[in-house]
Biopython code that builds the backbone (N, CA, C, O; Angstrom):
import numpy as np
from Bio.PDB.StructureBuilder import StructureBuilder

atoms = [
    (1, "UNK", "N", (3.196, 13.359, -3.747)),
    (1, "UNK", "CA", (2.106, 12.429, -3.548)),
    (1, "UNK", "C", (1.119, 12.603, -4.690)),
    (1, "UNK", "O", (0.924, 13.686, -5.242)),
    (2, "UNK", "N", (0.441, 11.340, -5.046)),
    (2, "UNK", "CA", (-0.058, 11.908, -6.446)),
    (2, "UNK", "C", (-1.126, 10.413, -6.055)),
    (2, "UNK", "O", (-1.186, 9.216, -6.339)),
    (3, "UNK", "N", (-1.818, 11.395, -5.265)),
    (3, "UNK", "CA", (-2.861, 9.823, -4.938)),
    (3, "UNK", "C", (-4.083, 9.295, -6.220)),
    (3, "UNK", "O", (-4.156, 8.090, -6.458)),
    (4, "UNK", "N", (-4.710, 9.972, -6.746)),
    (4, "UNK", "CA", (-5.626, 9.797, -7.624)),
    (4, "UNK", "C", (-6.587, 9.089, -6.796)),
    (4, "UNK", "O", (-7.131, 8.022, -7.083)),
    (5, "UNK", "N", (-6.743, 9.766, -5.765)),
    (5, "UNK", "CA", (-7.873, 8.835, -4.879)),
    (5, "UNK", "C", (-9.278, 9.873, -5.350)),
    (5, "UNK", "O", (-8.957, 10.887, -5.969)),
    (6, "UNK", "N", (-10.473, 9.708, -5.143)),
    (6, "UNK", "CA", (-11.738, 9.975, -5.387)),
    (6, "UNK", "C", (-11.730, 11.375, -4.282)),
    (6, "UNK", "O", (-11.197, 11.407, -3.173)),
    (7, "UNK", "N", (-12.309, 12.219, -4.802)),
    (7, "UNK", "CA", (-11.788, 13.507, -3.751)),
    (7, "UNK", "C", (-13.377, 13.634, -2.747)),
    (7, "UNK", "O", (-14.284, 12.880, -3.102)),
    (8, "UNK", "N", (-13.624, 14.518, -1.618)),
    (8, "UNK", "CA", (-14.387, 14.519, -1.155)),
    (8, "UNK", "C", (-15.747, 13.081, -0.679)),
    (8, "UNK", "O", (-16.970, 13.200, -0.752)),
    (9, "UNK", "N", (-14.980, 11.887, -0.235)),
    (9, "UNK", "CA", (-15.355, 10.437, -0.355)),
    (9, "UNK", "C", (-14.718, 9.797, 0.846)),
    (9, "UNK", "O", (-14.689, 8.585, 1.057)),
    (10, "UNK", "N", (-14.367, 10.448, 1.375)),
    (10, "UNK", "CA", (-13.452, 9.630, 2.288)),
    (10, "UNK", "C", (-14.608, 10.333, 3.979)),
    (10, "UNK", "O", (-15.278, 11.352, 4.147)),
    (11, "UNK", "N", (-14.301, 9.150, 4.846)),
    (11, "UNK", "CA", (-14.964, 9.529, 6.096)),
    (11, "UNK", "C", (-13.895, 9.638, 7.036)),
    (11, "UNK", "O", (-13.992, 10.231, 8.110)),
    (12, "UNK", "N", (-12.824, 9.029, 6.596)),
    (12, "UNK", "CA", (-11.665, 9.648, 8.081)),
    (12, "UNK", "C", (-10.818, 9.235, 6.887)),
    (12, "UNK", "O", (-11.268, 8.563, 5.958)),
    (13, "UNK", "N", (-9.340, 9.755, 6.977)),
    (13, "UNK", "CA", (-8.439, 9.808, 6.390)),
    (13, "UNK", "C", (-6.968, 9.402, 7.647)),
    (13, "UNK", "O", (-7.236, 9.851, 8.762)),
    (14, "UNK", "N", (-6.223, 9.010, 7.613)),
    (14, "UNK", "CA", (-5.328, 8.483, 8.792)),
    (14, "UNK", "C", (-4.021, 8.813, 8.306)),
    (14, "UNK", "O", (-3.844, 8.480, 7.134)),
    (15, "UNK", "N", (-3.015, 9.398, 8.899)),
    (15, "UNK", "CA", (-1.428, 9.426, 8.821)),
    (15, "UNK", "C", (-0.706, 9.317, 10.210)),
    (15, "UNK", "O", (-0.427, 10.190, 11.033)),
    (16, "UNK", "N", (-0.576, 8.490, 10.207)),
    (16, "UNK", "CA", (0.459, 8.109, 11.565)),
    (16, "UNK", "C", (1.843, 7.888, 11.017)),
    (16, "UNK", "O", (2.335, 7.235, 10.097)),
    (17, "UNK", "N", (2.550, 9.235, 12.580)),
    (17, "UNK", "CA", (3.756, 9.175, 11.770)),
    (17, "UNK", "C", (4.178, 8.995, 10.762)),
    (17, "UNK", "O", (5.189, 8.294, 10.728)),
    (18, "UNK", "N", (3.664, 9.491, 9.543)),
    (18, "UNK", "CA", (4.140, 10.272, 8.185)),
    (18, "UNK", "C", (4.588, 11.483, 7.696)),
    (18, "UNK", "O", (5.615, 11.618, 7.030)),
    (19, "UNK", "N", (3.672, 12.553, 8.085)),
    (19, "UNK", "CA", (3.768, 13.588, 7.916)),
    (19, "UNK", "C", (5.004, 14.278, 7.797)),
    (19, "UNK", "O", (5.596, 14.628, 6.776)),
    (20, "UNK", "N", (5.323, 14.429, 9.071)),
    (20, "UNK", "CA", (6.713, 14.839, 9.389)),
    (20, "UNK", "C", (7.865, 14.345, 8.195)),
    (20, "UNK", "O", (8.796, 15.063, 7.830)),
    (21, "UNK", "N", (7.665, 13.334, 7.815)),
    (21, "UNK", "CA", (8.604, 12.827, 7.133)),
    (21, "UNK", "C", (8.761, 12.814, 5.344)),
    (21, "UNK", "O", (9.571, 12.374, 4.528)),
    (22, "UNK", "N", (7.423, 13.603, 5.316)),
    (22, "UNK", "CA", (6.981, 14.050, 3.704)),
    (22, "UNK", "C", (7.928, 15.195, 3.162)),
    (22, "UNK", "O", (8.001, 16.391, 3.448)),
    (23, "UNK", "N", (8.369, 14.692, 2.603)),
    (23, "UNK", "CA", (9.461, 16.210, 1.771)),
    (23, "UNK", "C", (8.658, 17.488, 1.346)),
    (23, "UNK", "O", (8.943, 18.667, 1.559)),
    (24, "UNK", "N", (7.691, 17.008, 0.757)),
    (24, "UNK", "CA", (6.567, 18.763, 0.525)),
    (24, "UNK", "C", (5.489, 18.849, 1.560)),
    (24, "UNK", "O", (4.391, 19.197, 1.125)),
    (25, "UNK", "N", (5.552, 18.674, 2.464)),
    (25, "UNK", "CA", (4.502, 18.668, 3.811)),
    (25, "UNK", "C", (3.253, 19.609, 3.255)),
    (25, "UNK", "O", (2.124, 19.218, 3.550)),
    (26, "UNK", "N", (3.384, 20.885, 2.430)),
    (26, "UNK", "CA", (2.516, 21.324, 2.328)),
    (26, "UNK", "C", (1.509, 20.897, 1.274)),
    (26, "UNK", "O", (0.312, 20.768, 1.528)),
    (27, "UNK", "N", (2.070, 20.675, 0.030)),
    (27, "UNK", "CA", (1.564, 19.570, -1.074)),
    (27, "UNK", "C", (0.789, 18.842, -0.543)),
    (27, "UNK", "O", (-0.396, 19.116, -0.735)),
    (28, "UNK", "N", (1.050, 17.854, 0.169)),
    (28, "UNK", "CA", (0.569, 16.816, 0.808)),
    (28, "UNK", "C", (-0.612, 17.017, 1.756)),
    (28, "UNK", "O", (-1.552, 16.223, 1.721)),
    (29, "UNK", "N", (-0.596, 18.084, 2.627)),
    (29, "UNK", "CA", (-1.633, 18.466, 3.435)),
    (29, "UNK", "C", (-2.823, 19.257, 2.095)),
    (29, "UNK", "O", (-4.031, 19.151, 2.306)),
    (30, "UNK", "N", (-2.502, 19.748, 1.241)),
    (30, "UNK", "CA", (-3.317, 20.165, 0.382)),
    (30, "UNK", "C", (-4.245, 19.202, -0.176)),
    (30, "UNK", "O", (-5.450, 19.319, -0.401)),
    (31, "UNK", "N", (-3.297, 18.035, -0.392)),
    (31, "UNK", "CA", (-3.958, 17.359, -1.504)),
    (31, "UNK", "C", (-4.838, 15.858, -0.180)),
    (31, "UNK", "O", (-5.531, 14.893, -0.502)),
    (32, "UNK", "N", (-4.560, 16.132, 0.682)),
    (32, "UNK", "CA", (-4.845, 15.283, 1.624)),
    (32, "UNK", "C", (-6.476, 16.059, 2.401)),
    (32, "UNK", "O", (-7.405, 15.541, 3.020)),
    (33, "UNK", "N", (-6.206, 17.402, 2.000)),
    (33, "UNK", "CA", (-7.711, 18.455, 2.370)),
    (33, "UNK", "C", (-8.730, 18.400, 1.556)),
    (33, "UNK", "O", (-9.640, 19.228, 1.591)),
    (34, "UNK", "N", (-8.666, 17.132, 0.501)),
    (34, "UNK", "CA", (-9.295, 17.564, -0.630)),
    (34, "UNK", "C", (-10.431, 15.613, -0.601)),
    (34, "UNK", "O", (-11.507, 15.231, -1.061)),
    (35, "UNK", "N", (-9.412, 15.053, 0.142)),
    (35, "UNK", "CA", (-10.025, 13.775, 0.647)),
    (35, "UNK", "C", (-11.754, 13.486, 0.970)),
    (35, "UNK", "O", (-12.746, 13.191, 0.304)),
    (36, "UNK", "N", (-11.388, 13.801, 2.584)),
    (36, "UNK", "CA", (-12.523, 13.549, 3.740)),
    (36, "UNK", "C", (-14.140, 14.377, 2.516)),
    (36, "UNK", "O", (-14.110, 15.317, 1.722)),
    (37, "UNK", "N", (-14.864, 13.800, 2.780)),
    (37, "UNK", "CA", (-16.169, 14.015, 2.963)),
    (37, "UNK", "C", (-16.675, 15.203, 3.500)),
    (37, "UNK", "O", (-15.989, 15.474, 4.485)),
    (38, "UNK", "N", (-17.740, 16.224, 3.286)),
    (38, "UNK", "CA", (-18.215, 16.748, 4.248)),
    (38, "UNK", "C", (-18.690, 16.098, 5.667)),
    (38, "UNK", "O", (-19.458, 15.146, 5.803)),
    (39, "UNK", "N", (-17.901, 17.012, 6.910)),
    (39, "UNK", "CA", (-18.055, 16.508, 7.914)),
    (39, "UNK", "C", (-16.693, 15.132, 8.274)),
    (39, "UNK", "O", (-16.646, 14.497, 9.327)),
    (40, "UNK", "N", (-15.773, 14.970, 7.159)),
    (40, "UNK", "CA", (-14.947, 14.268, 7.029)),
    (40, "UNK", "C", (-14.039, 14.448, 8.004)),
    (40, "UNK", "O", (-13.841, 15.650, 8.181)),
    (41, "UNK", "N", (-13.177, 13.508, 8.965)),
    (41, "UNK", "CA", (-12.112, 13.792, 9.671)),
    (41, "UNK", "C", (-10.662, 13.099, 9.058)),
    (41, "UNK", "O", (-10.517, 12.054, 8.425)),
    (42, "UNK", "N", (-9.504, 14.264, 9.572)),
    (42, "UNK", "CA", (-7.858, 13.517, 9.020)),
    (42, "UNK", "C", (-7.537, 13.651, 10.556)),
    (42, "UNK", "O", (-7.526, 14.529, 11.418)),
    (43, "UNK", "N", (-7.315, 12.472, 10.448)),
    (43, "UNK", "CA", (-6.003, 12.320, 11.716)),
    (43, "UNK", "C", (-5.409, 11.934, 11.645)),
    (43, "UNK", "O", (-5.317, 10.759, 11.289)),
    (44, "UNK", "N", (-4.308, 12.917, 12.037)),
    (44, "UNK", "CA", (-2.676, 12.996, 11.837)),
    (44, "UNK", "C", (-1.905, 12.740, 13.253)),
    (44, "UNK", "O", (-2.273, 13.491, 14.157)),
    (45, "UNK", "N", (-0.742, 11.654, 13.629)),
    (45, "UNK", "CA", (-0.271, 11.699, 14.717)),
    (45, "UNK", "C", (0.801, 11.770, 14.265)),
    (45, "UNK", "O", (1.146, 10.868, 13.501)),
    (46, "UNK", "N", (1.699, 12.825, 14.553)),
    (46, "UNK", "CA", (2.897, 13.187, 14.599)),
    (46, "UNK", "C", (3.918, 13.715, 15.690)),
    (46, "UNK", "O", (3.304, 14.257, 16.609)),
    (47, "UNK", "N", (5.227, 13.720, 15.856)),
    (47, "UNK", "CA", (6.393, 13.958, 16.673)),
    (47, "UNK", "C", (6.303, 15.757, 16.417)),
    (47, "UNK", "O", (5.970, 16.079, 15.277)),
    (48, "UNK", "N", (6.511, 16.616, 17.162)),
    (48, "UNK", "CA", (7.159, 17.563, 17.119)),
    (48, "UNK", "C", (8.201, 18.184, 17.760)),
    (48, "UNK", "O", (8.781, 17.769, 18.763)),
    (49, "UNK", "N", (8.376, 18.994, 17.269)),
    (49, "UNK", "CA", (9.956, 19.712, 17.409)),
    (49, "UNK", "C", (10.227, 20.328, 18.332)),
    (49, "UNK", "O", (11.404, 20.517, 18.640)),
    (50, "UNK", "N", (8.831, 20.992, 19.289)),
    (50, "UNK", "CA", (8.992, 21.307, 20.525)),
    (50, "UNK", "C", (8.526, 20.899, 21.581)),
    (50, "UNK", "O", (8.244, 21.566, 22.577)),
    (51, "UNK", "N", (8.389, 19.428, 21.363)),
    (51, "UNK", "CA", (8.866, 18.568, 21.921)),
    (51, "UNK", "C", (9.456, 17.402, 22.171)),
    (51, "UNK", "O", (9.047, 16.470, 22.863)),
    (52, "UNK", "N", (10.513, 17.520, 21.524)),
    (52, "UNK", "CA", (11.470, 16.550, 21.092)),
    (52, "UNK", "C", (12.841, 17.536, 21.636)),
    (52, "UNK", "O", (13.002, 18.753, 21.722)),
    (53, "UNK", "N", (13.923, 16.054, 22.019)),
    (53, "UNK", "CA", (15.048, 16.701, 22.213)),
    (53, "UNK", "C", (16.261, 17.274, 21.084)),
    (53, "UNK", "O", (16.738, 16.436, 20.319)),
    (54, "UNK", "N", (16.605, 18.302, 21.024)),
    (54, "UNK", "CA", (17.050, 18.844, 20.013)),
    (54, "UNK", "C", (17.820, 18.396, 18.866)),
    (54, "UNK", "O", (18.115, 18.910, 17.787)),
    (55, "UNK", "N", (18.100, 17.075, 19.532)),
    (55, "UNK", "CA", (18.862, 15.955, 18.535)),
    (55, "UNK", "C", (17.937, 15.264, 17.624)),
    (55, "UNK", "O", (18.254, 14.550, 16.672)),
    (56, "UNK", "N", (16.791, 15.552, 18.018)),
    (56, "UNK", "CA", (15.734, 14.751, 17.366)),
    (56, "UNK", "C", (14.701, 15.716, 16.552)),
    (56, "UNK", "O", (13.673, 15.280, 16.034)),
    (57, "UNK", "N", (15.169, 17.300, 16.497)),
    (57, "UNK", "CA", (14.185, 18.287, 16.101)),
    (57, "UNK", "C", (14.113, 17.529, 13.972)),
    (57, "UNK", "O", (12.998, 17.405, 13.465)),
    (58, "UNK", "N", (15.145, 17.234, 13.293)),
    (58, "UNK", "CA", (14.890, 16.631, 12.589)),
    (58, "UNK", "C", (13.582, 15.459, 12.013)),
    (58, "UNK", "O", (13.337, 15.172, 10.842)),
    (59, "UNK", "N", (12.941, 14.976, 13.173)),
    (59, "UNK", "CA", (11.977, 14.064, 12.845)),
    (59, "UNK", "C", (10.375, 14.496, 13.238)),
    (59, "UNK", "O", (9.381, 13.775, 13.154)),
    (60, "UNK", "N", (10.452, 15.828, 13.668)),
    (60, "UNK", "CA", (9.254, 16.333, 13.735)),
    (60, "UNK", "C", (8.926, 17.773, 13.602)),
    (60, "UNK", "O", (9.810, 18.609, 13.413)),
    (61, "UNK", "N", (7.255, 18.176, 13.730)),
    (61, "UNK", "CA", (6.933, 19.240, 12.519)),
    (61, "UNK", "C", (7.269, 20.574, 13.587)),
    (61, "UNK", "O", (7.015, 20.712, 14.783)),
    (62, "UNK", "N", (7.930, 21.449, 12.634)),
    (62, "UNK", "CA", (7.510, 22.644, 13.297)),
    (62, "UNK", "C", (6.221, 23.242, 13.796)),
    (62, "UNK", "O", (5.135, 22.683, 13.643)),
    (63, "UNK", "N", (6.380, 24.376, 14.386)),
    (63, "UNK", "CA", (5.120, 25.231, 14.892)),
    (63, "UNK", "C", (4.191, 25.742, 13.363)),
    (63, "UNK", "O", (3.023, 25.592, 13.005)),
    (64, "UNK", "N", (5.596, 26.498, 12.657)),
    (64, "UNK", "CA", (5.087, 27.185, 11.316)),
    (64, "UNK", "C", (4.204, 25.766, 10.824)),
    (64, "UNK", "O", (3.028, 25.632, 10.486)),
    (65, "UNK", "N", (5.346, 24.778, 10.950)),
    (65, "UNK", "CA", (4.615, 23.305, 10.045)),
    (65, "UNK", "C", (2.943, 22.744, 10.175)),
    (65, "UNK", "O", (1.978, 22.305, 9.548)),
    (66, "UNK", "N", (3.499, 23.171, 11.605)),
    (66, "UNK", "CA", (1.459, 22.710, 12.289)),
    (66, "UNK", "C", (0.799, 23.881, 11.576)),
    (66, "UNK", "O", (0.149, 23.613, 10.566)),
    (67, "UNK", "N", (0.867, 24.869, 11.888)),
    (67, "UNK", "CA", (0.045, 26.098, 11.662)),
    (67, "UNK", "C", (-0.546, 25.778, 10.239)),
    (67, "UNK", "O", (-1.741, 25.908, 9.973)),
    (68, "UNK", "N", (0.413, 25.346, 9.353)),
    (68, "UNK", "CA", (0.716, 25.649, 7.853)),
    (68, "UNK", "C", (-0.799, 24.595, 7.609)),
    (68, "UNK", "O", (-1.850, 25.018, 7.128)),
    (69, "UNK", "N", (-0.593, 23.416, 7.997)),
    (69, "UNK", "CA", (-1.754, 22.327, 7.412)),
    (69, "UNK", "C", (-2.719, 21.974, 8.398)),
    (69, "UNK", "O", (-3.340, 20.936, 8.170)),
    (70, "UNK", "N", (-3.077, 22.803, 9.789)),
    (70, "UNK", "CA", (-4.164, 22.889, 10.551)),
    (70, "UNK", "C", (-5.174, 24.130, 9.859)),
    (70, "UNK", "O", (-6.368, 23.965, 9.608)),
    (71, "UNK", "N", (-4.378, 25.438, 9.612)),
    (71, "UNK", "CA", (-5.066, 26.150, 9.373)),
    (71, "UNK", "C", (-6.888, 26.303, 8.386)),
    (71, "UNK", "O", (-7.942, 26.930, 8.497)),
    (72, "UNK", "N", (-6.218, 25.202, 7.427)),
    (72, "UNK", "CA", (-7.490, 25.186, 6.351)),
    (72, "UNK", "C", (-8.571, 24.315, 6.905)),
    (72, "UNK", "O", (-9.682, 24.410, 6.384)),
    (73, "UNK", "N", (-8.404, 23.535, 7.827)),
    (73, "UNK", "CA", (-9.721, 22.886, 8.513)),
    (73, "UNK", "C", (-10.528, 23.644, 9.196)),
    (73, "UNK", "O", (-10.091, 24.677, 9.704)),
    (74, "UNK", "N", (-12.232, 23.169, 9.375)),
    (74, "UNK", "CA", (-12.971, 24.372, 9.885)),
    (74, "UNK", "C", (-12.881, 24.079, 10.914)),
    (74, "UNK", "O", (-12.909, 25.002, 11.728)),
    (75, "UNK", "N", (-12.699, 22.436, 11.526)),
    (75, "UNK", "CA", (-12.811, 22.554, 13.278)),
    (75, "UNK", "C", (-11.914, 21.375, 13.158)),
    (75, "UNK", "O", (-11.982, 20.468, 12.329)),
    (76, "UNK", "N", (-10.533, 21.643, 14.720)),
    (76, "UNK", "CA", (-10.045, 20.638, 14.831)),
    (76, "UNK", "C", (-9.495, 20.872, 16.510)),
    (76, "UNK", "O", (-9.524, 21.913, 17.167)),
    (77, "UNK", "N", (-9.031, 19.597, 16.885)),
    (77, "UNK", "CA", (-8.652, 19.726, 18.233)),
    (77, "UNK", "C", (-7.408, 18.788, 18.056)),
    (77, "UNK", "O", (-7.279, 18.305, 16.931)),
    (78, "UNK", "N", (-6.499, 18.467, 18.978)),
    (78, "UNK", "CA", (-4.986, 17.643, 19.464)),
    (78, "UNK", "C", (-5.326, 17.214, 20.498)),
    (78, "UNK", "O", (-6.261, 17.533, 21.231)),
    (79, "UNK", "N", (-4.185, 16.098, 20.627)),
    (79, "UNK", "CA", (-4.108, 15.625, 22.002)),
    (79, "UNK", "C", (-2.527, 14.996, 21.950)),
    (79, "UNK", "O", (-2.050, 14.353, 21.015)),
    (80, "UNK", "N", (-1.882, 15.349, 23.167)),
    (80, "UNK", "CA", (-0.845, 14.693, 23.218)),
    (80, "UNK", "C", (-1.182, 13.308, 23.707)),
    (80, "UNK", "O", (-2.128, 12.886, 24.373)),
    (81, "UNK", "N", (-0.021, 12.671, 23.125)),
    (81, "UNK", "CA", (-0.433, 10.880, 22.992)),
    (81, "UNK", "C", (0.669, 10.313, 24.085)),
    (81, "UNK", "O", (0.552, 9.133, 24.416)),
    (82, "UNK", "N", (1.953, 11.263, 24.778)),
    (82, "UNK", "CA", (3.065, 10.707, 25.349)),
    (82, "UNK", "C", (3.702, 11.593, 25.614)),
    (82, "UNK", "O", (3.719, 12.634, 24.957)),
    (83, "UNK", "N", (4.574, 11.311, 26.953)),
    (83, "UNK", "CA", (5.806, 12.520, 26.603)),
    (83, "UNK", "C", (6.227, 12.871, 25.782)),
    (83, "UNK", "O", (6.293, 14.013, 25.326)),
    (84, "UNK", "N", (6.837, 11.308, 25.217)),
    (84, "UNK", "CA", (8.003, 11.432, 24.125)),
    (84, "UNK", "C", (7.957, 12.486, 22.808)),
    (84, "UNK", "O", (8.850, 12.534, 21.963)),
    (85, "UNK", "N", (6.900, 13.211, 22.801)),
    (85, "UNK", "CA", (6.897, 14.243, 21.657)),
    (85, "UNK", "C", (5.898, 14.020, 20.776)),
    (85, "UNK", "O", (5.783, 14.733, 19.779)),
    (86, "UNK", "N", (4.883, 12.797, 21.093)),
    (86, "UNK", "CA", (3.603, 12.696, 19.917)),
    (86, "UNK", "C", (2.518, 13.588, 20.254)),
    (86, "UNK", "O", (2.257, 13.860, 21.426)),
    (87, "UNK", "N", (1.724, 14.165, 19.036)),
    (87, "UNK", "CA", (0.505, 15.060, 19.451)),
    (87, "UNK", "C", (-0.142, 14.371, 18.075)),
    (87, "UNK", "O", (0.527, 14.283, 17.045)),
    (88, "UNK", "N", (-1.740, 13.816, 18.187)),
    (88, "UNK", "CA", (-2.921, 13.182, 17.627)),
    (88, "UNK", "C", (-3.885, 14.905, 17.249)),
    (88, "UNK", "O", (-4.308, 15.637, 18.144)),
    (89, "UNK", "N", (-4.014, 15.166, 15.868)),
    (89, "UNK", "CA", (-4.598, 16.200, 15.349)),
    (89, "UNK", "C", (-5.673, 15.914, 14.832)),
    (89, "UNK", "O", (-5.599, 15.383, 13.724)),
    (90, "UNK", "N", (-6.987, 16.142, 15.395)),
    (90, "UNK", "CA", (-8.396, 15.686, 14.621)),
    (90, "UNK", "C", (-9.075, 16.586, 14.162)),
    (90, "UNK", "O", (-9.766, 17.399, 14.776)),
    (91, "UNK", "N", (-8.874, 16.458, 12.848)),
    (91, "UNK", "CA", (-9.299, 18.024, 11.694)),
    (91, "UNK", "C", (-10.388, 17.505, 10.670)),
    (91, "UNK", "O", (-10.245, 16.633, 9.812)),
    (92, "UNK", "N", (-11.414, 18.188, 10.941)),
    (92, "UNK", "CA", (-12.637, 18.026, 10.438)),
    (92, "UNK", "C", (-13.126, 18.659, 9.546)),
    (92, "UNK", "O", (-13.371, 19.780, 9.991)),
    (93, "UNK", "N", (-13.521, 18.550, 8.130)),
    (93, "UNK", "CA", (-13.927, 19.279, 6.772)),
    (93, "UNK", "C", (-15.108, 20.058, 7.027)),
    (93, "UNK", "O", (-15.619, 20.719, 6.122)),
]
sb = StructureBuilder()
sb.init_structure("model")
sb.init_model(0)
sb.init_chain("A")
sb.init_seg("    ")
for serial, (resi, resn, name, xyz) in enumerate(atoms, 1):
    if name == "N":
        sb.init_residue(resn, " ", resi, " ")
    sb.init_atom(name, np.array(xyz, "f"), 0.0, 1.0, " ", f" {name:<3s}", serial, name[0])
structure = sb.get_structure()
């Protein structure tokens, strides 16, 4: 991803169902931390892997995966959106 977007400018940042599907997930969450504004929010809605049926662990993030690009936010909360395996991540700069 090679956004050349204006860094620290953004007031919410949005990825629905993307994430998961980014080949460098971590790249991407880096360069996606660098967005929002102070006080800035990313929300991310994505499928995961534990909860999804195992045929489907392919299309969503691991545990390590969450951990990996929640960690650098100072405050964030989830919400599951459905059974079917979606969780809504609201991570705040």
């Amino acid at each position: 991803m090679d956004a050349r977007l204006p860094r620290a400018s953004f007031d919410l940042v949005t990825m629905r169902l993307v994430l998961a599907f980014m080949a460098d997930k971590a790249t991407v969450a880096e360069q996606v931390r660098g967005l929002p504004a102070p006080g800035g929010t990313w929300l991310v809605t994505t499928p995961l892997t534990d909860r999804l049926p195992e045929e489907r662990h392919g299309i969503g993030l691991t545990p390590a995966e969450v951990a990996a690009f929640t960690g650098a936010w100072s405050r964030g909360s989830w919400y599951d959106l459905e059974p079917g395996g979606l969780r809504c991540f609201v991570l705040r700069a």
